[in-house]
N, C-alpha and C positions, 0 to 999 in steps of 0.2 A: 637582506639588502647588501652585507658585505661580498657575500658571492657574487652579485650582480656588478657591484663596483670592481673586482678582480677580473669576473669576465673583460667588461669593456676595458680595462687595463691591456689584459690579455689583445682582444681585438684590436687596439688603438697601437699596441707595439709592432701586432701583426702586419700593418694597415703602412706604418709609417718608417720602420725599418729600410723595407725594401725602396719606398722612395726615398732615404737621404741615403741609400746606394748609389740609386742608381745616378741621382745629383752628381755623387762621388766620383763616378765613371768618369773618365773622358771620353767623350764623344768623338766616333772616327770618320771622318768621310767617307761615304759609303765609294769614292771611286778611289779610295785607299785603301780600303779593305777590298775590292774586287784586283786591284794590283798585285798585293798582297798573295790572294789567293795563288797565283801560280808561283810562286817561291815557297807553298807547303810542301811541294810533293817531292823538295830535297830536302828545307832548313825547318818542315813540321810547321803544323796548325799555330797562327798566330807566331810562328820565327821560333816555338820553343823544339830544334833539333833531339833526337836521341840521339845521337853519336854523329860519326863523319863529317856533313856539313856544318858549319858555324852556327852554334844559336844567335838567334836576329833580335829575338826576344829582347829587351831593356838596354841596347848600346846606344849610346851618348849618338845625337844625331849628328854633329860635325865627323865623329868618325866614323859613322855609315857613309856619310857624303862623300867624304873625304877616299875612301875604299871603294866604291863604288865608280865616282868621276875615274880615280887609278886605274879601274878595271877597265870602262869605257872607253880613255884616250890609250890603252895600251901599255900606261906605263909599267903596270902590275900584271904579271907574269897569270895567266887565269886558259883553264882548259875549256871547262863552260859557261864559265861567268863572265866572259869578258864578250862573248856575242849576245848575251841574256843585258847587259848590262848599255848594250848600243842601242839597244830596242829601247830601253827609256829617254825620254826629255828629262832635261837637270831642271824641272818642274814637277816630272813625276817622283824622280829619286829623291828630291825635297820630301813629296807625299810620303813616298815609303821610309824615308828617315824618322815622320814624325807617327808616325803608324807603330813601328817596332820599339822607338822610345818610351813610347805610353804604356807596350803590351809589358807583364810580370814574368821575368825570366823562368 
């Protein structure tokens, strides 16, 4: 009987771990993450860079906005990011502020 009780122990951690993960998560709009997707193939999967470009990963969302708008209106000096950055609505670069805030550097 005690092994029986240790199983479903076992089973019930198995069972319920992963949902008060996934609870955990934040949940991302899937047309944030499709945004998202094309800034992997300079700043890495989910914003976290190996080297060169900026990791996107975990910065504070006023100063993605903030960096981002600079880029857009021209004030901020940008080779490729500043025509990458005209292609967004300051609707989308909200989405992709709260996208990379969420993600674990």
């Amino acid at each position: 009987m005690k092994i029986i009780m240790q199983q479903i122990a076992v089973i019930s951690c198995a069972i319920t771990i992963p949902l008060i993960a996934a609870c955990a998560t934040p949940t991302v709009d899937k047309h944030s993450r499709n945004l998202a997707a094309s800034c992997a193939a300079c700043h890495g999967t989910n914003g976290r860079s190996n080297g060169g470009p900026p990791v996107l990963a975990g910065l504070e969302k006023s100063y993605f906005i903030t960096q981002m708008m600079s880029m857009k209106s021209g004030t901020r000096p940008t080779t490729v990011m500043g025509k990458h950055a005209k292609g967004y609505s300051d609707e989308e670069i909200a989405m992709l502020a709260d996208f990379y805030s969420a993600q674990k550097p």
